[in-house]
Every structure is written in C-alpha cells, then in structure tokens.
C-alpha positions as CSV (number, residue, x, y, z in Angstrom):
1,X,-12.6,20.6,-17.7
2,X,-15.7,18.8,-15.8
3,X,-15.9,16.0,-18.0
4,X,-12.2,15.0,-17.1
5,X,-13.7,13.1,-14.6
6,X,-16.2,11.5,-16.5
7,X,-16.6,7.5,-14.7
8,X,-16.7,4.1,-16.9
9,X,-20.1,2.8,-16.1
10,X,-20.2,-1.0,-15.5
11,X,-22.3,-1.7,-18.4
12,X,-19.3,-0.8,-20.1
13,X,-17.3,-3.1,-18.4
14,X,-19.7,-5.9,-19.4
15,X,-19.3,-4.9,-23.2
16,X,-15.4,-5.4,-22.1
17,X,-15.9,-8.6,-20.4
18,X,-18.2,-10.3,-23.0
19,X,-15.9,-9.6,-26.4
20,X,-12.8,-10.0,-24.6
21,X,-10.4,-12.4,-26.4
22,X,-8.6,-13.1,-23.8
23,X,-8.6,-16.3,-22.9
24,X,-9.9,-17.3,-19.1
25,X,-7.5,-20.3,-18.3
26,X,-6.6,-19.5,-14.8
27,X,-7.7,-21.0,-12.0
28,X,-7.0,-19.8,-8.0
29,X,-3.7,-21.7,-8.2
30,X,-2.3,-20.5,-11.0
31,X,-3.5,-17.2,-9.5
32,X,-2.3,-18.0,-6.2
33,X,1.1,-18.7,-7.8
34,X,1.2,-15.4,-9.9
35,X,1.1,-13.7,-6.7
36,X,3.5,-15.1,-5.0
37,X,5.9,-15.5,-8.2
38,X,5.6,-11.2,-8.0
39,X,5.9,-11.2,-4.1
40,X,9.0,-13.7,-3.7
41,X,11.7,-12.2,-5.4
42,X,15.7,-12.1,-4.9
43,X,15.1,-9.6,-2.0
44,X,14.5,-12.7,0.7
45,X,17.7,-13.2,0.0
46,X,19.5,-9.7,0.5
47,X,16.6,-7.7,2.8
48,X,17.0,-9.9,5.5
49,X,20.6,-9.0,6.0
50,X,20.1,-5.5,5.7
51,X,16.9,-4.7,7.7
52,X,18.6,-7.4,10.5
53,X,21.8,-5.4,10.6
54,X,20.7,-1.8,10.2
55,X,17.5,-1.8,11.6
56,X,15.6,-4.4,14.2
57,X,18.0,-7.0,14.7
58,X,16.3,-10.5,15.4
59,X,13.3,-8.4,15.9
60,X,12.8,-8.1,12.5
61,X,10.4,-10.6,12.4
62,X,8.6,-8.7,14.3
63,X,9.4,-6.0,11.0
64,X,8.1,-8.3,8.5
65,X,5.0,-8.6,10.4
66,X,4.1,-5.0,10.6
67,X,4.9,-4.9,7.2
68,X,2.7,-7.7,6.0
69,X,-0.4,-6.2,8.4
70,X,0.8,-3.0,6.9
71,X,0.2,-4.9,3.2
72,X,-2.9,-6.6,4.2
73,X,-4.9,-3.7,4.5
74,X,-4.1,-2.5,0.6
75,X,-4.8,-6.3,-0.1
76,X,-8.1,-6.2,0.9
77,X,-9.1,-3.1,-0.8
78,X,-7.6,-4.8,-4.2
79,X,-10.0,-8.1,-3.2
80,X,-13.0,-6.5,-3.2
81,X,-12.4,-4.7,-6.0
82,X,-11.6,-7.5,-7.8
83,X,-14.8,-9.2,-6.8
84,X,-16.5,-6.3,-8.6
85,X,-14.9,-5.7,-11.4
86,X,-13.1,-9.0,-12.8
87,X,-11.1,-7.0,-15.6
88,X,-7.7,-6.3,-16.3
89,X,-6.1,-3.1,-15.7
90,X,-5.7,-3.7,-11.9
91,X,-6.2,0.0,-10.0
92,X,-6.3,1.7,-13.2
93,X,-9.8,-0.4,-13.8
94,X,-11.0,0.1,-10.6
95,X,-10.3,4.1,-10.0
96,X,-12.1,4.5,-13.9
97,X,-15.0,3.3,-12.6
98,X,-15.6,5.2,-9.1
99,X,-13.6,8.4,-9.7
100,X,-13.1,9.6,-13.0
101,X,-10.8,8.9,-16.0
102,X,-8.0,11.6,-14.8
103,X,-7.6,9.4,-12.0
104,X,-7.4,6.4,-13.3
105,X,-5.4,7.3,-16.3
106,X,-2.6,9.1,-14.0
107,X,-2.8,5.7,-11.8
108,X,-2.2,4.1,-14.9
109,X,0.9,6.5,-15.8
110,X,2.0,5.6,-11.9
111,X,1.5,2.2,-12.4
112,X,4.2,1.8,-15.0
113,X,6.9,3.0,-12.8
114,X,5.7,0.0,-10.1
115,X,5.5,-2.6,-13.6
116,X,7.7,-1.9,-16.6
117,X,10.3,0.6,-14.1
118,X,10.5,-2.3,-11.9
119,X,10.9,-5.4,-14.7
120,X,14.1,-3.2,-15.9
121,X,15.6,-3.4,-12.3
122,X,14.4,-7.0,-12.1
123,X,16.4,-7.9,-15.5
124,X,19.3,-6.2,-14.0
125,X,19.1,-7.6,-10.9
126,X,18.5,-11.0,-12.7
127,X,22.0,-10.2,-14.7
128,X,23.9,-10.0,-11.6
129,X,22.6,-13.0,-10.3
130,X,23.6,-14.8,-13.3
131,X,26.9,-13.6,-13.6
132,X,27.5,-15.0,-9.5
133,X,26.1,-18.0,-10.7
134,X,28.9,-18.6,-13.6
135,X,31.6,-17.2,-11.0
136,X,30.6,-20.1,-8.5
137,X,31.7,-22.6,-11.8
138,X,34.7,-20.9,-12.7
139,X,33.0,-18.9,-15.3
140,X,33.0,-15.2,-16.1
141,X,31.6,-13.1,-18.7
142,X,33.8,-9.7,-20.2
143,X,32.8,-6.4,-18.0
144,X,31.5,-4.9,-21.7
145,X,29.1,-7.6,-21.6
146,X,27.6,-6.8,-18.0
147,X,27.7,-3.2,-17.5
148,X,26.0,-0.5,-18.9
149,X,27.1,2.6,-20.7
150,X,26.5,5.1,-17.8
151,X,27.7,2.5,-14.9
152,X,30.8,1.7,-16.9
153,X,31.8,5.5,-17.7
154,X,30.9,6.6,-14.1
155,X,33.3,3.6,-12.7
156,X,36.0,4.5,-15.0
157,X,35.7,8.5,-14.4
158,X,35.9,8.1,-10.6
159,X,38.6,5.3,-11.0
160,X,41.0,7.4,-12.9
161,X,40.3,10.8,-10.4
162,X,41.1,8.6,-7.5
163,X,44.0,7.7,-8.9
164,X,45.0,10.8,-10.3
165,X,45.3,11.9,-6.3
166,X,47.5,9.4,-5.1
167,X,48.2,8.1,-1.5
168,X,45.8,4.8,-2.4
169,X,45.9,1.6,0.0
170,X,47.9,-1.4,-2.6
171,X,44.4,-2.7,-2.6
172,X,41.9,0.0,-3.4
173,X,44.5,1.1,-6.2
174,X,44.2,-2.7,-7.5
175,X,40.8,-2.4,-7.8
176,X,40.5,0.9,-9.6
177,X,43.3,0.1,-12.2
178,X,41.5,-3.3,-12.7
179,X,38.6,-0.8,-13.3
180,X,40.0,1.0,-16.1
181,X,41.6,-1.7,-17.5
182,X,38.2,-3.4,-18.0
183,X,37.4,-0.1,-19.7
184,X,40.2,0.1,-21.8
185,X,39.3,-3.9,-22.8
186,X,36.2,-2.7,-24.2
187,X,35.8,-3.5,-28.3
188,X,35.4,0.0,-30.0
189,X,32.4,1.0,-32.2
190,X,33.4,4.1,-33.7
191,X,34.6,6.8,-30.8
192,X,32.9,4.7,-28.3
193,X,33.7,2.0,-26.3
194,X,30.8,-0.7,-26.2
195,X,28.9,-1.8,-23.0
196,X,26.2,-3.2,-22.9
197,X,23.9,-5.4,-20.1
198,X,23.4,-8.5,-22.2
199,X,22.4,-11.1,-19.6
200,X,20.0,-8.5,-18.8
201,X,18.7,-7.7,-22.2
202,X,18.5,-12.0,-23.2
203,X,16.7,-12.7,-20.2
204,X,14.0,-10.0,-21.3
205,X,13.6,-11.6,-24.8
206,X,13.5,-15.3,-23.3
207,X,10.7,-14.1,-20.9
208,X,9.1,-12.6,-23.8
209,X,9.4,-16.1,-25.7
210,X,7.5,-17.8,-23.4
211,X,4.7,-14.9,-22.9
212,X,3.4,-14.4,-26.6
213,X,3.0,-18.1,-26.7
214,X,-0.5,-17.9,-24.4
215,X,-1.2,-17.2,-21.0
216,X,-1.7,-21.0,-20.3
217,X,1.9,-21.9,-21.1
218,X,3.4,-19.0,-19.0
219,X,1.4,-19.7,-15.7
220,X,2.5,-23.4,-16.3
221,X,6.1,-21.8,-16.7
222,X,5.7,-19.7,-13.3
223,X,4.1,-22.3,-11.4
224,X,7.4,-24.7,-12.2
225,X,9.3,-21.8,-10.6
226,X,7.3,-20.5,-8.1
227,X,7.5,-24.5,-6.6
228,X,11.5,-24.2,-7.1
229,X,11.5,-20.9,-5.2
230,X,9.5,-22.1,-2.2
231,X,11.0,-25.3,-2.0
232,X,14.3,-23.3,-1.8
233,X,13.1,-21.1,0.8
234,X,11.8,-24.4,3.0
235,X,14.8,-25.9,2.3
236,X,16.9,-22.9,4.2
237,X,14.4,-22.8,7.0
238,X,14.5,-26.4,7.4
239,X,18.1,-26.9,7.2
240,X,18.6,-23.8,8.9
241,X,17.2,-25.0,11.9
242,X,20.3,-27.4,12.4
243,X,22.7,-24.8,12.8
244,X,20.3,-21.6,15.0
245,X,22.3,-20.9,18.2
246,X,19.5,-19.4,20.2
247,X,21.4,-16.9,22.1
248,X,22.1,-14.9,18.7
249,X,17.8,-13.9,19.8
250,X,19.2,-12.6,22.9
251,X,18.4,-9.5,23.3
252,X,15.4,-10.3,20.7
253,X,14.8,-6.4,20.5
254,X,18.2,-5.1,20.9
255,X,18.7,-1.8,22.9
256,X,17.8,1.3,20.7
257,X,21.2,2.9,19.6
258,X,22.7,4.7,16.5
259,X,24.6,2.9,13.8
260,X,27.9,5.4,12.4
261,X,28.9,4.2,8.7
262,X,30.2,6.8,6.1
263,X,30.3,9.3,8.5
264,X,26.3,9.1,8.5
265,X,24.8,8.7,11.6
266,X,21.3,6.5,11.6
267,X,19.2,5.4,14.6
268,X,18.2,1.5,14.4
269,X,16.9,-1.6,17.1
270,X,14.4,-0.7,19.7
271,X,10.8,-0.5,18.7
272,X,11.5,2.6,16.8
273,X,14.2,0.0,14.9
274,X,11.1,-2.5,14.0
275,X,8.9,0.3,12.5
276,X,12.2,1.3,10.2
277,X,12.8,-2.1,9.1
278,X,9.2,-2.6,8.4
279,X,9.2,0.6,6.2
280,X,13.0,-1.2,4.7
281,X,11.7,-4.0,3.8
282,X,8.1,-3.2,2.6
283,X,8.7,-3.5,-0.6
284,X,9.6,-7.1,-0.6
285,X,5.5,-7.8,-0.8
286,X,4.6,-5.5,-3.3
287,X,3.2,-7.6,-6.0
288,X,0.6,-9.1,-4.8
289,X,-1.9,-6.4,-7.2
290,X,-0.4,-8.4,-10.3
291,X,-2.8,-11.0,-9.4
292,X,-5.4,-8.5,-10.4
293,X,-4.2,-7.5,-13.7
294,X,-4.4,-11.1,-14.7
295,X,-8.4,-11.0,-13.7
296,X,-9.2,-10.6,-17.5
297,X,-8.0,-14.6,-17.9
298,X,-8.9,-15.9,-14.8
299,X,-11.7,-18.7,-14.7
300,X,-13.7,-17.4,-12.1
301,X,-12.7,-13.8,-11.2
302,X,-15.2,-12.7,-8.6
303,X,-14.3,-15.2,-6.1
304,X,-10.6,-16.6,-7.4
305,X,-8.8,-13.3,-7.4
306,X,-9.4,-12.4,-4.3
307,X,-8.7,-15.4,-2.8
308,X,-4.9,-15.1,-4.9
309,X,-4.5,-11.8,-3.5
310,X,-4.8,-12.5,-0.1
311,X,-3.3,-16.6,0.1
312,X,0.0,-15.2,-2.1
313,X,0.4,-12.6,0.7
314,X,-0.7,-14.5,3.8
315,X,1.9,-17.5,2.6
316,X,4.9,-15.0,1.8
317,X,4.6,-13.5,4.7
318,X,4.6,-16.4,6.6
319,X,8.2,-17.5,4.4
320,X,9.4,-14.4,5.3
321,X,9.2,-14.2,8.9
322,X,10.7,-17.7,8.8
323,X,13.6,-16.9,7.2
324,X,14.5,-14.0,9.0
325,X,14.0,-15.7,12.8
326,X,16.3,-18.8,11.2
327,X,19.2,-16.3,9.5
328,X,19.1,-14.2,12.7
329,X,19.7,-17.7,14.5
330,X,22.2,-18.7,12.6
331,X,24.1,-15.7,12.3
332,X,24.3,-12.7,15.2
333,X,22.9,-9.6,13.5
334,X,25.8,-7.8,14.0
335,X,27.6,-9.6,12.1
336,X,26.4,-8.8,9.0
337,X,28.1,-5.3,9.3
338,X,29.9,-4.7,5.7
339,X,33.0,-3.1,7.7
340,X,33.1,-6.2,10.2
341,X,34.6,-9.5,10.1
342,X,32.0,-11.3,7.5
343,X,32.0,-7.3,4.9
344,X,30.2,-9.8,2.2
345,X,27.7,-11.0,4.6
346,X,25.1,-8.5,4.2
347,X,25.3,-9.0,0.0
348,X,24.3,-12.3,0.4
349,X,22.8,-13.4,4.0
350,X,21.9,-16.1,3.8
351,X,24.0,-18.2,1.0
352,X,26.8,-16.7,4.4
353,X,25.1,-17.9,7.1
354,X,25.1,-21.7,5.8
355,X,29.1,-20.6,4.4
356,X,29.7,-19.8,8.6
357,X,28.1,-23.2,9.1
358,X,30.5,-24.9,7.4
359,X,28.1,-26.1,4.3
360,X,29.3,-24.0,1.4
361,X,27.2,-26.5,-0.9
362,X,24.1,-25.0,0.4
363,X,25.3,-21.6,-1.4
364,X,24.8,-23.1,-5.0
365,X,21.5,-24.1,-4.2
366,X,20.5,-20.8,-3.0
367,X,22.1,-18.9,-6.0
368,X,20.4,-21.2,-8.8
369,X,17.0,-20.7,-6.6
370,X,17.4,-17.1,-6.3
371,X,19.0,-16.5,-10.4
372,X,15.8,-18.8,-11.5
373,X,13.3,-17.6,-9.3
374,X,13.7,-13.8,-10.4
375,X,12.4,-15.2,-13.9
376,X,9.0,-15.5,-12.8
377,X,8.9,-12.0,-11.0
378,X,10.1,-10.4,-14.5
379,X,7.3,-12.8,-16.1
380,X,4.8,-11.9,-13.4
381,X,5.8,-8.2,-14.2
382,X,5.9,-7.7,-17.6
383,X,2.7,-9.6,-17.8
384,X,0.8,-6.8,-16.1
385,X,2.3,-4.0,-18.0
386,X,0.8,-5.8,-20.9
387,X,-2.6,-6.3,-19.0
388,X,-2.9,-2.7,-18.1
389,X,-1.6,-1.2,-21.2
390,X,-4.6,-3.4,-22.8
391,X,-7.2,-2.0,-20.8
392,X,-5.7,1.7,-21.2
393,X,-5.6,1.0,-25.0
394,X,-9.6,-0.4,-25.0
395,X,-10.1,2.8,-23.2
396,X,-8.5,4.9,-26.3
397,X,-5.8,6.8,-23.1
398,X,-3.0,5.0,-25.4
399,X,-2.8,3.9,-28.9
400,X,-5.2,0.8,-30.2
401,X,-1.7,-1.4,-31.0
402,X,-1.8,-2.5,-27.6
403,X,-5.5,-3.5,-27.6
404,X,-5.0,-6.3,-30.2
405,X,-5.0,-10.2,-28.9
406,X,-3.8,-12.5,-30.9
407,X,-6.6,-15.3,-32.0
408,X,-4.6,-17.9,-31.6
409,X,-2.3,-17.1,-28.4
410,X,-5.3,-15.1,-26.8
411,X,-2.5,-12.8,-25.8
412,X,-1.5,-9.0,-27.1
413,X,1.7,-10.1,-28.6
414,X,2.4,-6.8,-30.4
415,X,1.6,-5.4,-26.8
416,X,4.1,-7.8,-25.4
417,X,6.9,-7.2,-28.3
418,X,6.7,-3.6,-28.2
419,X,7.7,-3.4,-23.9
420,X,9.5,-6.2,-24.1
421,X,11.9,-4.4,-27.1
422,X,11.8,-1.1,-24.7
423,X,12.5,-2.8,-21.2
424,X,15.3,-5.1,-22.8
425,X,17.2,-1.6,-24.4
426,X,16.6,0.6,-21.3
427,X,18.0,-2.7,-19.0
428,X,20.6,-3.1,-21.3
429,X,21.9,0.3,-22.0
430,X,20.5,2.2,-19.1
431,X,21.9,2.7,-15.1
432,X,18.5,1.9,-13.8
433,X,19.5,1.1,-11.1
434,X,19.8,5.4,-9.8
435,X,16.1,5.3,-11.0
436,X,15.0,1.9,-9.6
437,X,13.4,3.6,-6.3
438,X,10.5,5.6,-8.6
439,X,9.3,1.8,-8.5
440,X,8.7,2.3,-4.6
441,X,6.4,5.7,-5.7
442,X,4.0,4.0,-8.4
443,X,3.1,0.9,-6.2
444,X,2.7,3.2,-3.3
445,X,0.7,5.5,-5.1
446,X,-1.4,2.8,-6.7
447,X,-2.3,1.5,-3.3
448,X,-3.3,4.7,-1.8
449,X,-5.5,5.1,-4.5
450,X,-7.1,1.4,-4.7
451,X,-7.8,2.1,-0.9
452,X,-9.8,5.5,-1.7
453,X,-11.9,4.5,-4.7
454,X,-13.2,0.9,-2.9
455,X,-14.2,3.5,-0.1
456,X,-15.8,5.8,-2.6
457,X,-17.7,3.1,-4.2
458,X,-18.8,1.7,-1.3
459,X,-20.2,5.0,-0.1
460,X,-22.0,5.6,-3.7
461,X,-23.0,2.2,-4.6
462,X,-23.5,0.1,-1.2
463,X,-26.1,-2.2,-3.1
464,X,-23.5,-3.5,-5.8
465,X,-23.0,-7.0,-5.8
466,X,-19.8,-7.9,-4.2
467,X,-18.8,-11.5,-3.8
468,X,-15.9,-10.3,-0.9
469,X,-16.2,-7.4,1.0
470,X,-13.4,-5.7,3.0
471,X,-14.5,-6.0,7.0
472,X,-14.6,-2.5,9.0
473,X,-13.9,-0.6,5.7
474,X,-13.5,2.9,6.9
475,X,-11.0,1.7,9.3
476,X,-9.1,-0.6,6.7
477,X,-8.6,2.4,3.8
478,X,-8.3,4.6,6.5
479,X,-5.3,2.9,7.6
480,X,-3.8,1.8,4.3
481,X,-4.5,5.5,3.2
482,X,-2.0,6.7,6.2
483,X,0.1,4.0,5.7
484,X,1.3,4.1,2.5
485,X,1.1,8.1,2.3
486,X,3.4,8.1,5.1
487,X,5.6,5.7,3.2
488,X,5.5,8.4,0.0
489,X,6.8,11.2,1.8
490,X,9.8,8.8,3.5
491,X,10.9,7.8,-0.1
492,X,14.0,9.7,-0.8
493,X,14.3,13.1,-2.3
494,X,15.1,11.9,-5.4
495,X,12.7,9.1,-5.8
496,X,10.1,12.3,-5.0
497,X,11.3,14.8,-7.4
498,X,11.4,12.3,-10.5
499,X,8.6,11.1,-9.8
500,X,6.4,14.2,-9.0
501,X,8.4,15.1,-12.9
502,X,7.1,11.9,-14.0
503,X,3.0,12.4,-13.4
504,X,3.7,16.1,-15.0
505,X,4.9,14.3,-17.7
506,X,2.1,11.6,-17.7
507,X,-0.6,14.9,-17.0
508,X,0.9,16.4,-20.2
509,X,0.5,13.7,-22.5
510,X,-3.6,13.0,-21.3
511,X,-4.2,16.4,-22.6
512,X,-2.1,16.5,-25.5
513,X,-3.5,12.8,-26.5
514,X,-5.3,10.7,-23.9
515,X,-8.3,13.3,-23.6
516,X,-8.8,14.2,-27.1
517,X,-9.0,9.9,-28.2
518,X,-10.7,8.7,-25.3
519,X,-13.2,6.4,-26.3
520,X,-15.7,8.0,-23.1
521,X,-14.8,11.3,-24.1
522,X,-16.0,10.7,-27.8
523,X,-19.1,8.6,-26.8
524,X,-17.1,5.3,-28.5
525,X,-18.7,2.9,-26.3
526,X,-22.3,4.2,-27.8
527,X,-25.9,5.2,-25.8
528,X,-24.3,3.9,-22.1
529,X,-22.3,6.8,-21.8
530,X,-25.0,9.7,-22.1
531,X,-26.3,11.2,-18.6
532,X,-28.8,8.9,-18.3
533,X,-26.4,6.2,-17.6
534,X,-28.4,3.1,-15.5
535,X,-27.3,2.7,-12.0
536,X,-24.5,0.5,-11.3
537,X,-26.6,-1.5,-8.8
538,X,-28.7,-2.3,-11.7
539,X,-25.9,-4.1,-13.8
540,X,-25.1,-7.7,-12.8
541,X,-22.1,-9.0,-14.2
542,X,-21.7,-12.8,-15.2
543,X,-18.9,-14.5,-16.3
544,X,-19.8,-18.4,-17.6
545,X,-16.8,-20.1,-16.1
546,X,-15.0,-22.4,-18.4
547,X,-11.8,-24.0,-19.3
C-alpha cells in the first residue's frame, strides 16, 4: 500500500509541459478576466440581500472583507504554486507532486464536486435567470420546459396533500391548484409526464460551442462578458450613489439579536453577525483556482498566474464591498425581510432597491447583466473540469479519452463533449439544486489541501525555484488550514454526509481502476520514476513564451 503515495517528480512535469498541445495563448488579462468571470457570478446580486438581512446588516461590508482576507490566504498558497508548477490540473497538479498520488487523485475526485457539480447549479441558476428575463418582456416559457422531473413531481405531490387537507387561504390554494395544473399541462411520453430544464440544458451546449472551437476564441468570449458584468456592477454603484440615504448605516453594526422565521430561531448583527455573514457569503469568491487550471495555455505561467489569482480576487472584492455599502444605503437592511413589506426584496436586492427608488428601468439592465454574465462562470467552469480531467487522464487516474487535444483547436474536444453531454442531462433532468451545497465541500477541501502541500514543499524543497512566494508561510496555510476546515464542519449535515459518501466512492474507484492504470504506478513515464529520482531543486523548468 506504500507506493499509493508515490509523488510525480518535476522532471515529469517538464515531459508534460514540453509535448503539451495545448496551446499557450493567454496572457495576464485574459487570465485576470478568467478569474474574475469564475468569481463574479449572479450571487452579487442575491448574497447581498441575504447576508444584509439575516446576518450583519450594513456591516456586511465589513463580512465581505473578512471573507476576502479569509480568501486571500488560500490565494496565495495557489500563486506560488502556480509559479512552480505552470500545468493544468490546478490542486490536483500541485498535491501530485509534494504528497502522493492518493492525495492528489481524491483532490481531484473533490474537485469535481467544486467544477462540474457547480456548472450544473450554474446552468440552472442561468435557466432561471432567463426565464425572469422573458417575464420582464411579456414572455413565458411552459412549466414542462423549465422544471425538472424531481422538482416538478415534488411540487405537484405536496400541492395536491395540501390541498387534500383543506382550510387554505384563497391565495395559497391559487397557487397550488395553478401548481397541478401546470402538471396536468404537461405532454405525455408513455406513463410519464415530460419535464425537462431546457434553458438549462441549451445554455450548456451553446457554452460548449464556443469552448471546442480553441481556447483563444473563448477567453475573447469571457473577456466580452466579464467587461459587461463589471460595467454592470459600476453602473449600480455609481448610480446607486444618487439614491443612499445615509441613516439606513445607522447603527452600522446593528445590536446583536435573534431573527425568528419558520419557527427557527437564528442569532445575526453584532460582531458575531459579521463572522456569520462572512462564512454566508464566502462562497461568492470561490473561483479564483480556475485561473490555475488554465496554467497549461497561459503565455507566461510562472509569473501571469499568479498575478490573475490574486488581481481577480483583489478587484472582486473590492466590487463586492461596494455594492453591499451602496444596496444597504439605498435600502434599510430590514427591509429585505421576505415576510415584510418588500417579501421579493431579498430574491433580487438590488434590481429592488433601484424599483424603491423609483427607476424600474434600472431592473432590466441588471437582469440582462446578471442572465449574460452567468455564461462566463459556466464557461470559466466547465473549462477547468476539462483542464483537470486532462491532467488526471495524462496521469492514467481516468481513461486516455480525455487526454486527447485536438490539433487544430488545441483543445480536448472529446473531453469537452463528453461533460458537457453529462452536465447538460443531469441540469436538465436532475433537482440539483438539493445537491448544489456538495459544491461548497470540494472547493473547501481543495483549498485546505493547496494550503498543506505548498507548506510541505516548501519544508522539503526550500531551494526550488519559485518566481512568487507566499510571505510568513507558516502563518498563511496555517490560517487558511483553520479557516476553511472550520468552514467544512459548518456546512450542513447533508452537504457532509454526501459528500464524505462521495470520496468513498471516489476511494473505491482509485483502487478498482485509478491504481492499477496509473501511468507512475506502471513506470509509464520511463527511467524518472525509479528511486533514484533527481532532486527537484535540480530541475529548472522553462517555458519559451510565445503567441
């Protein structure tokens, strides 16, 4: 069982590097903007409601910085890395060669619950966005066409039970007799009714389009709508301003209190509220690591990646901050309770704040940013499933199918066709949405690992070449170690148990497949992987930077 810990020597990695067929046409920009296409999501526009309301209040700016410091600390870790070793695979990469292929193939396993888990949820998220978007122009598509199986089976089950027991308000009984009606409108196909997410399962294919077609095209792509998306988000701090009434910062840290909804009691605001908030809203910078799967392309790895990792994070966090001080100026943070006055408020923060304000035009624009925008986060996305499922495949942990690049493209299209068939069904046909927080386990997990191994490789290797190195190390992975542990064991129950089901199942398949056609395990990669391996301080990587 030793050798199940066997490392990936860097030599090897320079074998990688020099017949890679990827093709290295991004620069820190594009980089820049694949970080922040992956960080800057629909979320700005729905967390800010809900950590304001049920956690910190205006303070939670004060949230979003925590959380970004909170961030910074698994950034770093991921920069130097990435200064070492410029290949894709992202933490997978990285933990094979400082702690042993069982790590870095069950950070692999974990990391496609944070990538091809969360471009699911993104494509369904995306569907709902589209379907507000036809509403606000007097269109609407049939509820067959927008709802899953599961969702739409659930709905109607509870709807008729509810019924069934009588003594309904008029208007709740509306609304679950429109329920089953939509049912019962379903077309038939056999003995079942159809349903069927098909915004969510188109916008997968379109994405997929655009990704076999080169790595070149798609950044261009992102960039287009990462500049949409940030001119959106300026545009609501900037108009925003107009309408803040500075007494809704007053109290700026509201008094620590309870908040009763559902019969659940929950403590927010105080300092204790800004801590909760920053744990809420965490997860709206998670994405900044996708820069790092895309190191395999990128013109000048050792020095462009990290400087994408850590400018994408620095600037969202900045955007963020700024739009929560301006929504929680334009609108007092209690009034995005969902049993208040404003109930849709906290759906859609801050398309309602500028409705309050009397400028119900600025809604469209923030619904076309937002429906647009969560494009390039599924692009971003399902780009670095591809990138890691590459490097796994090189490796021999997964089958060689995913290895291939295309010649012409310089992209694995067969790679790319066979997740984007599998994330367009499971969106389509599948209530991801009761699996959606597993997403929240393998980027967690993924960071508390990238923060050991640069730690452990520092430790064994302190000569290696590094073109950034992380300041006051044992303190940094220290505190990202803490950090994001903590935040594992605060997920919820559920997220834990299927989860902890899903790295059985990934520890399963390394020894019934991984193990036995891993390329290290086999001696694949020739001579470099007997004992007498040569020191990793001896192995200089180059990269000849070109267009």
């Amino acid at each position: 069982m030793a050798n199940i810990w066997i490392k990936k020597p860097m030599e090897a990695y320079e074998a990688d590097i020099k017949k890679s067929q990827l093709k290295r046409v991004l620069g820190k920009w594009s980089l820049t903007a694949i970080g922040i296409g992956a960080i800057i999501g629909g979320g700005i526009f729905v967390l800010t409601g809900t950590g304001a309301y049920y956690n910190a209040g205006p303070a939670l700016a004060l949230s979003f910085v925590v959380a970004g410091i909170a961030c910074v600390f698994a950034a770093l870790c991921y920069a130097e890395f990435a200064s070492i070793l410029p290949v894709e695979g992202s933490a997978y990469a990285y933990a094979y060669g400082t702690v042993g292929e069982i790590f870095a193939w069950i950070i692999g396993w974990g990391l496609i619950l944070e990538y091809a888990m969360g471009s699911m949820t993104v494509a369904v998220s995306w569907s709902g966005y589209f379907g507000k978007l036809l509403k606000m122009f007097g269109l609407h598509l049939p509820y067959w066409m927008t709802t899953d199986p599961g969702t739409a089976n659930k709905a109607f089950g509870e709807a008729t039970s509810q019924i069934a027991k009588g003594g309904l308000p008029l208007e709740k009984l509306q609304a679950f007799q429109e329920t089953i009606n939509n049912f019962n409108a379903a077309p038939q196909l056999l003995d079942f009714k159809l349903f069927l997410n098909l915004p969510a399962l188109v916008i997968v294919l379109f994405v997929i389009s655009i990704l076999v077609r080169g790595t070149k095209g798609a950044a261009k792509a992102n960039n287009a709508i990462v500049i949409l998306k940030v001119s959106a988000i300026l545009f609501v701090i900037i108009a925003g301003v107009f309408f803040i009434n500075v007494e809704n910062w007053t109290p700026f840290i509201p008094e620590a209190t309870t908040i009763i909804e559902n019969g659940k009691s929950e403590p927010a605001y105080g300092y204790g509220g800004i801590i909760a908030g920053a744990a809420a809203i965490f997860f709206a910078y998670v994405g900044f690591d996708a820069v790092s799967t895309q190191a395999g392309e990128a013109i000048n790895p050792k020095k462009d990646v990290p400087f994408a990792i850590i400018t994408s994070l620095v600037v969202c966090t900045v955007l963020y901050i700024l739009v929560s001080l301006v929504l929680t100026g334009m609108m007092h943070y209690t009034d995005f309770n969902p049993l208040g006055k404003y109930p849709d408020a906290i759906k859609a923060p801050v398309a309602y704040a500028f409705d309050i304000a009397g400028q119900a035009w600025a809604g469209y624009i923030i619904t076309i940013a937002a429906t647009v925008g969560l494009i390039s986060v599924l692009m971003v996305m399902i780009m670095g499933q591809s990138r890691i499922f590459l490097g796994m495949s090189k490796d021999g942990l997964i089958p060689q199918t995913f290895a291939k690049v295309d010649a012409e493209s310089g992209v694995p299209r067969k790679n790319l066709y066979i997740l984007g068939a599998v994330i367009a069904i499971v969106a389509a046909f599948t209530p991801i949405n009761d699996l959606a927080h597993m997403t929240s386990f393998g980027t967690l997990f993924a960071f508390t690992m990238v923060c050991v191994a640069v730690w452990i490789l520092r430790k064994k290797e302190p000569n290696l070449q590094r073109n950034f190195r992380v300041p006051a190390l044992p303190v940094i992975a220290t505190l990202g170690i803490l950090i994001n542990v903590y935040l594992i064991f605060n997920l919820s129950p559920e997220a834990q148990k299927y989860s902890l089901i899903w790295l059985a199942l990934g520890f399963v398949i390394y020894f019934l497949y991984s193990k036995k056609n891993s390329k290290l395990q086999n001696g694949g990669f020739g001579e470099t992987f007997k004992a007498e391996q040569k020191p990793l301080e001896d192995v200089d990587i180059n990269i000849d930077n070109k267009d």
